[in-house]
N, CA, C and O of each residue as an XYZ file, in Angstrom:
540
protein
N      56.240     27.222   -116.730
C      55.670     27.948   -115.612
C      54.236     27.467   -115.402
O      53.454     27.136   -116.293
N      54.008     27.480   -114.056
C      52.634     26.516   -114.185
C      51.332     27.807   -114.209
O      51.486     29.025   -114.109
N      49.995     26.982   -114.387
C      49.309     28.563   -114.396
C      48.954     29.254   -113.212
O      48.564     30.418   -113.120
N      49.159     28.271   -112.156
C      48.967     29.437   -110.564
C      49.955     30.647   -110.648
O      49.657     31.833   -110.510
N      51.538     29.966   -110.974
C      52.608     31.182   -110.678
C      52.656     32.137   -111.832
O      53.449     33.073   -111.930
N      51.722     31.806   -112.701
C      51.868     33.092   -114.034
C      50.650     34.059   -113.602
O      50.618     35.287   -113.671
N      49.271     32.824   -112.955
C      48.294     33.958   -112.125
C      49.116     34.783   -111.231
O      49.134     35.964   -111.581
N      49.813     34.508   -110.162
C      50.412     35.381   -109.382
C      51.229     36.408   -110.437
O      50.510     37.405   -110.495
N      51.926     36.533   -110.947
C      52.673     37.266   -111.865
C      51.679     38.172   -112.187
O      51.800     39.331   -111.788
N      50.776     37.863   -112.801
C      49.741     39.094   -113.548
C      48.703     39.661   -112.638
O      47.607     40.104   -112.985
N      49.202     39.588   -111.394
C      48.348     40.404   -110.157
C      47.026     39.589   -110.021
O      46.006     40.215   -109.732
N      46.957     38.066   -110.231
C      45.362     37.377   -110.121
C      44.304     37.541   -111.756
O      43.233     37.082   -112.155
N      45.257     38.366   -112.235
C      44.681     38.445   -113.936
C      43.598     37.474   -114.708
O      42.519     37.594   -115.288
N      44.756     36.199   -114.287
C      43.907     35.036   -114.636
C      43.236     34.695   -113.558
O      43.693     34.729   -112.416
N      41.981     34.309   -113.913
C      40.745     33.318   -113.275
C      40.806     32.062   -113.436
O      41.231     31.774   -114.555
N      40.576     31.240   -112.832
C      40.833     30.331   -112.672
C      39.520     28.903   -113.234
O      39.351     28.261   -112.196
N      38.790     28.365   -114.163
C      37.409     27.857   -114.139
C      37.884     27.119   -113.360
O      37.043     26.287   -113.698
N      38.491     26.561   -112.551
C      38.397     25.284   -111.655
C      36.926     25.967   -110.577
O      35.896     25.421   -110.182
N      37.409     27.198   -110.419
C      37.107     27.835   -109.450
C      35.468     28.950   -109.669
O      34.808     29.841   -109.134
N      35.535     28.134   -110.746
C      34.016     28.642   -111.541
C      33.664     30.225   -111.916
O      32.627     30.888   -111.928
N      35.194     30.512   -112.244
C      35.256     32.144   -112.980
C      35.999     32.056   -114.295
O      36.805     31.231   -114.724
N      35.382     33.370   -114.898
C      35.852     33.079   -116.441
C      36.594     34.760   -116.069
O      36.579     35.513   -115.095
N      37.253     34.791   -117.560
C      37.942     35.745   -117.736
C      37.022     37.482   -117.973
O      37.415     38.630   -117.764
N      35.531     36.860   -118.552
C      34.657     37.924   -118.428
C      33.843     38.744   -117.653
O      33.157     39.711   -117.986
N      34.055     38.109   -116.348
C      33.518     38.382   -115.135
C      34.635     39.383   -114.696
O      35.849     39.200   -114.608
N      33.664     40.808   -114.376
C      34.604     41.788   -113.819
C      34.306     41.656   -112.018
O      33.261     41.405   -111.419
N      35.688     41.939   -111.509
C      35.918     42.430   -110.299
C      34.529     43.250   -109.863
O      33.939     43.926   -110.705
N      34.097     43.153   -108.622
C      33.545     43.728   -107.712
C      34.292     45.010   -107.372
O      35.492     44.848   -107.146
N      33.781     46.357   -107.283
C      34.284     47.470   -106.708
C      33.424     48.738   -105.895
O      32.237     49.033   -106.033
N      34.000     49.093   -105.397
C      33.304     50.595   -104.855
C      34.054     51.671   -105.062
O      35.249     51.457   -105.267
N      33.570     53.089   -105.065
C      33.559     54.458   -104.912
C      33.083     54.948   -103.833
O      32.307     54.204   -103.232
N      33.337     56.196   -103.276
C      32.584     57.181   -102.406
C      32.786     58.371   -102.813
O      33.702     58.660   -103.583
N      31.819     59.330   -102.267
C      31.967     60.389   -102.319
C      31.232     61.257   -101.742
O      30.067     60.871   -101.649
N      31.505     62.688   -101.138
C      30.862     63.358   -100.385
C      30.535     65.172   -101.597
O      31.080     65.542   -102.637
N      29.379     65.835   -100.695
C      28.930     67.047   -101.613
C      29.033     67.682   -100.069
O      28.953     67.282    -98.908
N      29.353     69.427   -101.090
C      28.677     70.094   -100.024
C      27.350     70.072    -99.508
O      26.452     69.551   -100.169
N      27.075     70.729    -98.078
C      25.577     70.818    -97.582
C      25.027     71.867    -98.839
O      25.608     72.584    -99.654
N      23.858     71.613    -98.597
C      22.971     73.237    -99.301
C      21.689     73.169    -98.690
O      21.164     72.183    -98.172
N      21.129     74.616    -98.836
C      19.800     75.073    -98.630
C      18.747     74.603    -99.537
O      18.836     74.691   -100.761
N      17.806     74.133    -98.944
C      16.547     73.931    -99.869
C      15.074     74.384    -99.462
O      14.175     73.824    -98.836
N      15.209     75.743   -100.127
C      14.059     76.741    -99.939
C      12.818     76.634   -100.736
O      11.886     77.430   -100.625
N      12.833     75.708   -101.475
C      11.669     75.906   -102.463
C      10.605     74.485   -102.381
O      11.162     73.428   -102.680
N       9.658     74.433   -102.134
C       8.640     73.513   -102.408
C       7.802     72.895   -103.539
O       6.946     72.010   -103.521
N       8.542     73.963   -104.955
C       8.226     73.801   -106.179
C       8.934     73.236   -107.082
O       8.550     72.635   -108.085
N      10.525     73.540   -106.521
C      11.972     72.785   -107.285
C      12.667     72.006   -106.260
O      12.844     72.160   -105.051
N      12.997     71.152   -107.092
C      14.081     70.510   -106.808
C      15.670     71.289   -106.791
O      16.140     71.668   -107.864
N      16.374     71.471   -105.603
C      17.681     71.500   -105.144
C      18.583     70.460   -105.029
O      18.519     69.747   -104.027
N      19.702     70.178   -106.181
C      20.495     69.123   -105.892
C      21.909     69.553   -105.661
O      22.484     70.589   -105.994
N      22.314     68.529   -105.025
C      23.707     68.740   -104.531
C      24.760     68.870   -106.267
O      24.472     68.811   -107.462
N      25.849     69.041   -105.568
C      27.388     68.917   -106.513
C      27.272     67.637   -107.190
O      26.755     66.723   -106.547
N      27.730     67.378   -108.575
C      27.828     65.886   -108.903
C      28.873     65.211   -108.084
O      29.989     65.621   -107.761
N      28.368     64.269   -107.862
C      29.014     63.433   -106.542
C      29.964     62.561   -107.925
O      29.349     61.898   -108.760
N      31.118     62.671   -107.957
C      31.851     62.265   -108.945
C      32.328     61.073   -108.900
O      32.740     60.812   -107.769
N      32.488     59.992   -109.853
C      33.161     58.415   -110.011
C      34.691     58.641   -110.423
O      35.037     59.615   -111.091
N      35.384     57.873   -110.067
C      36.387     57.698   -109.927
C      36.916     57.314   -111.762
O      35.932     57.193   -112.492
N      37.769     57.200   -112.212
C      38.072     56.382   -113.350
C      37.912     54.771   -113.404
O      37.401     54.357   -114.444
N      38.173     54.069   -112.705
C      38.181     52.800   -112.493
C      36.501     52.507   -112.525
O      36.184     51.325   -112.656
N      35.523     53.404   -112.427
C      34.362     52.521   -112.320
C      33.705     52.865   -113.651
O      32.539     52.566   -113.909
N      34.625     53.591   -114.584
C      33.623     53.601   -116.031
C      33.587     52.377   -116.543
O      34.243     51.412   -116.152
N      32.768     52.413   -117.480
C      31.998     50.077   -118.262
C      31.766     49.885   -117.129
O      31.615     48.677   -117.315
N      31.542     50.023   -115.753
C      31.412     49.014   -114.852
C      29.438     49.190   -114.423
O      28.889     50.261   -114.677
N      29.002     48.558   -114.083
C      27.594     48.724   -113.846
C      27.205     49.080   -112.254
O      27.938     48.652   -111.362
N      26.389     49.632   -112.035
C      26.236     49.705   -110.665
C      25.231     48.579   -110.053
O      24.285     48.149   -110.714
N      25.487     48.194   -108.887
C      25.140     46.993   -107.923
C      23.909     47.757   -107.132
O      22.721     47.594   -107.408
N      24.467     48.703   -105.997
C      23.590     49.214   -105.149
C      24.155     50.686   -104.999
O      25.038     51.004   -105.795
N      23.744     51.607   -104.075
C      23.889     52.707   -103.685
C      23.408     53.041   -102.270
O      22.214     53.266   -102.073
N      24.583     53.089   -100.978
C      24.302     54.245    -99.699
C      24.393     55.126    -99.893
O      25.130     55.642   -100.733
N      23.520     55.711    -99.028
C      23.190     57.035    -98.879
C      23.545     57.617    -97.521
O      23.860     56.727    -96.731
N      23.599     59.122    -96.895
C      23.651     59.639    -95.844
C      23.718     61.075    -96.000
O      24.468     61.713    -96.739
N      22.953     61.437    -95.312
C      22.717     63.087    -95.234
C      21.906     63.674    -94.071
O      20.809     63.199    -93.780
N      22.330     64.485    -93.549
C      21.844     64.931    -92.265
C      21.011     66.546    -92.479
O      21.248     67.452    -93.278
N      19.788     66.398    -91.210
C      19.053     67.223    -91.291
C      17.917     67.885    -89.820
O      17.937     67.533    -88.641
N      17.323     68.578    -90.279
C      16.767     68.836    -89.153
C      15.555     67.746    -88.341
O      14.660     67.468    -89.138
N      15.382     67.180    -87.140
C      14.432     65.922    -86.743
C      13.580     66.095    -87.613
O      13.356     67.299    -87.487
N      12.687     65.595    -88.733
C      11.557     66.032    -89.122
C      11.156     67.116    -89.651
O      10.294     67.911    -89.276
N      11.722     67.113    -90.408
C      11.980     68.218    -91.471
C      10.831     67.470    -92.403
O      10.512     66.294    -92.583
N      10.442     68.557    -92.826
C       9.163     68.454    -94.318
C       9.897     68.408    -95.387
O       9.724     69.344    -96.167
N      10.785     67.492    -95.720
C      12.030     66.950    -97.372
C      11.625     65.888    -97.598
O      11.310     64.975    -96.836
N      11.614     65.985    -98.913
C      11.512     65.056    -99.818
C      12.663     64.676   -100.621
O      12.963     65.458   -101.523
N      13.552     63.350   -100.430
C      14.681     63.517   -101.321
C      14.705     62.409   -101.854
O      14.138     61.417   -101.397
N      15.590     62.462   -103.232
C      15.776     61.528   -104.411
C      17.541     61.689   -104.453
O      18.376     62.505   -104.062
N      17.519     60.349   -105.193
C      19.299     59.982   -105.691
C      19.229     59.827   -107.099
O      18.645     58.856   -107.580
N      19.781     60.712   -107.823
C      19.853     60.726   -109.193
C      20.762     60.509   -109.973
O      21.806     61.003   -109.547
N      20.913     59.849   -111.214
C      21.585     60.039   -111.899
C      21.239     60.264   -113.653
O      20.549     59.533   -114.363
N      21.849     61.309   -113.972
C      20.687     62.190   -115.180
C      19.563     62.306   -114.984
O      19.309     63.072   -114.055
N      18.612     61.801   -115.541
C      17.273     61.890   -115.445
C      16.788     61.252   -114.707
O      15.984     61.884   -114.023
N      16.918     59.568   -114.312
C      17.046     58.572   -113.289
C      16.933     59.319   -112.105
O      17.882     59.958   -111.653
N      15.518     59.263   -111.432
C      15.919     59.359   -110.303
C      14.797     58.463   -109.153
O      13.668     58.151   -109.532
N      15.262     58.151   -107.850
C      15.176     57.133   -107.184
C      14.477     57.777   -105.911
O      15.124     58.660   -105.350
N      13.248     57.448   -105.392
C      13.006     58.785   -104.310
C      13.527     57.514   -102.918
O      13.549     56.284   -102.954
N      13.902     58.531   -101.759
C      14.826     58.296   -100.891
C      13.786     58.470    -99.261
O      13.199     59.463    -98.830
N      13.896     57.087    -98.688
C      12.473     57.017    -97.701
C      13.355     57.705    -96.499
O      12.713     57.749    -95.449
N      14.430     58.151    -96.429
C      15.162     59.141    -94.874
C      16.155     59.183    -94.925
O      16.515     58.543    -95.913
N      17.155     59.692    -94.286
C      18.358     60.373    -94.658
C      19.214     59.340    -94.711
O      20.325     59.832    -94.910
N      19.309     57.931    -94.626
C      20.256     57.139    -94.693
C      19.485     55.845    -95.085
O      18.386     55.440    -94.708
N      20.500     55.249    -96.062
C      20.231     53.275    -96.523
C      20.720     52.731    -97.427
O      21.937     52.823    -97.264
N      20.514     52.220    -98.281
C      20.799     51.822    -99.751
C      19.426     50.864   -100.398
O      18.620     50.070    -99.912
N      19.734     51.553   -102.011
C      18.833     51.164   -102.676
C      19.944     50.733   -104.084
O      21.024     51.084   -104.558
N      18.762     49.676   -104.348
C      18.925     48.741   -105.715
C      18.453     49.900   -107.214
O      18.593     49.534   -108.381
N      18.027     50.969   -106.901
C      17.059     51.644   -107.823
C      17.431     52.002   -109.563
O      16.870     52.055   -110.657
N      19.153     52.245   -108.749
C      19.697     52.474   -110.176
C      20.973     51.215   -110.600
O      22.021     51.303   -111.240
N      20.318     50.114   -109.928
C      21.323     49.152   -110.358
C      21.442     48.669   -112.143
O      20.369     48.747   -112.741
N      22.258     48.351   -112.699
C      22.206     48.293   -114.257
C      23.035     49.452   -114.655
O      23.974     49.109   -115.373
N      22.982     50.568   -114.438
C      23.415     52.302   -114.743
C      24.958     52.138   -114.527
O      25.539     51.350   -113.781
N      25.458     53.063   -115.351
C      26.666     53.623   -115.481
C      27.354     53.357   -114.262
O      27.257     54.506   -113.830
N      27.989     52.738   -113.340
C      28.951     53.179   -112.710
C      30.171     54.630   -112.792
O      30.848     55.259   -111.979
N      30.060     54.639   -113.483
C      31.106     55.762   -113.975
C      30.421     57.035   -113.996
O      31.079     57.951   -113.503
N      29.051     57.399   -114.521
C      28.593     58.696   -114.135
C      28.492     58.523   -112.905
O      28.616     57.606   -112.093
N      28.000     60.606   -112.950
C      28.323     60.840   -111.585
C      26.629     60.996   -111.097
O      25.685     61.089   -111.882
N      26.522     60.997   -109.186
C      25.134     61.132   -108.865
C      24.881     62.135   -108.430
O      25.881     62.809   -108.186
N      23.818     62.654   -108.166
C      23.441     63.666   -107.048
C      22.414     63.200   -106.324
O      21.541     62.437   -106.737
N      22.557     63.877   -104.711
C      21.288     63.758   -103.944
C      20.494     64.995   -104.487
O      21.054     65.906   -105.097
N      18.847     64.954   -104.164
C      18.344     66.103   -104.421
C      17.101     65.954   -103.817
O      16.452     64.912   -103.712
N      16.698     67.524   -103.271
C      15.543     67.785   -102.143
C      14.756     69.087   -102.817
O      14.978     70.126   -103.440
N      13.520     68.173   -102.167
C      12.774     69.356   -102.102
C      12.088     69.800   -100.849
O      12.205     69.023    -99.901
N      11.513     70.709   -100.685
C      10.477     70.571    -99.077
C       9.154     70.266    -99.638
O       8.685     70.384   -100.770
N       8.658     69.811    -98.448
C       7.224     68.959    -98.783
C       6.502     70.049    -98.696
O       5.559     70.070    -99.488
N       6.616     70.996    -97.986
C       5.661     72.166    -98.014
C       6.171     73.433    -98.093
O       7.381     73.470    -97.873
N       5.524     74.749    -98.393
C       5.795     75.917    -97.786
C       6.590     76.400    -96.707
O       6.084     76.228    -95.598
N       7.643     76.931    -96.737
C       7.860     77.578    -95.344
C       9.607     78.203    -95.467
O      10.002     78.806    -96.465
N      10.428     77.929    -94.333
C      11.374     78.248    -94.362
C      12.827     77.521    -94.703
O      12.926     76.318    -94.458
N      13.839     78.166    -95.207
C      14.745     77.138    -96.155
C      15.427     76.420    -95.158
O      16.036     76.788    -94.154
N      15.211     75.383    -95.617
C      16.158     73.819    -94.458
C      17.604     73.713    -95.079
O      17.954     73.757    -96.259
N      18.387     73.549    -93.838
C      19.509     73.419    -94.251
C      20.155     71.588    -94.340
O      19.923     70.796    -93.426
N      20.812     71.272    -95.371
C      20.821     69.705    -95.613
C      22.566     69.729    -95.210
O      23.290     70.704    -95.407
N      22.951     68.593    -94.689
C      24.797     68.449    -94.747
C      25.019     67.440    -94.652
O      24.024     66.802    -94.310
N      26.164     66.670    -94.823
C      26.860     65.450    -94.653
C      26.706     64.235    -95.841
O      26.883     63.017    -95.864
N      26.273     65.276    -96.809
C      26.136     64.301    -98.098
C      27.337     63.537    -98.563
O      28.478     63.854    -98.900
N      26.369     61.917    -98.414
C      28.017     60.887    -99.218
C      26.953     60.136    -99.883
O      25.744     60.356    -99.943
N      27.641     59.246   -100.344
C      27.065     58.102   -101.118
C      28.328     57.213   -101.247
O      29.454     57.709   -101.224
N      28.045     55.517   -101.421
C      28.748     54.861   -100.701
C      28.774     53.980   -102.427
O      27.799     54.662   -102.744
N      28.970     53.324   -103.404
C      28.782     53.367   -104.306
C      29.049     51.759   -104.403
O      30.183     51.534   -103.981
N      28.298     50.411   -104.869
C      28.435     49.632   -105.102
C      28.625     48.905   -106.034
O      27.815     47.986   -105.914
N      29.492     48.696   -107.303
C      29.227     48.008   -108.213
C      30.127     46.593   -109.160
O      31.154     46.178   -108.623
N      29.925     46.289   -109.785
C      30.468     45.111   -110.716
C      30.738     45.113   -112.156
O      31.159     44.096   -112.708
């Protein structure tokens, strides 16, 4: 059996060095995931969303990049970060991607998290996802 048709057999298993891949090089993958909205009334704490949960397939795997998206009021006084455990990454507006926690777990899970920049009344946050990049 030659080794292309035993690659086909094992779903692309084998890599090929002709083709300048080794067997230790993992697949490229993504995750998503969405949180509920929440209120963020306080200017002293931090409010974070639900752990935005990884799938099984992305544990050992490292993370690449991270989108973001979350909706809010025009100009709202928030301050928000993308975390994971203690890691956290501050976030310049409600949508993009950042390199911040590239290296990190793929497999844990993230949260967005806000605070208000000032005093006043509780803002309401929704449409939390994160778009999950890694290798």
């Amino acid at each position: 059996m030659s080794c292309c048709r035993l690659a086909a057999l094992l779903g692309g298993a084998l890599l090929l060095p002709a083709a300048g891949l080794t067997l230790a090089e993992p697949a490229p993958g993504s995750w998503q995931a969405h949180a509920p909205g929440l209120s963020v009334a306080r200017s002293d704490q931090r409010s974070c969303s639900a752990p935005l949960q990884a799938p099984p397939l992305a544990q050992g795997r490292r993370l690449a990049s991270v989108a973001w998206q979350f909706a809010m009021a025009p100009a709202a006084p928030l301050r928000a970060w993308l975390c994971q455990g203690a890691q956290c990454v501050a976030l310049p507006g409600p949508r993009g991607r950042s390199h911040g926690l590239a290296g990190r777990d793929a497999g844990q899970p993230l949260q967005l998290c806000f605070q208000r920049a000032r005093p006043g009344a509780a803002l309401v946050v929704r449409g939390l996802q994160v778009l999950v990049e890694y290798r």
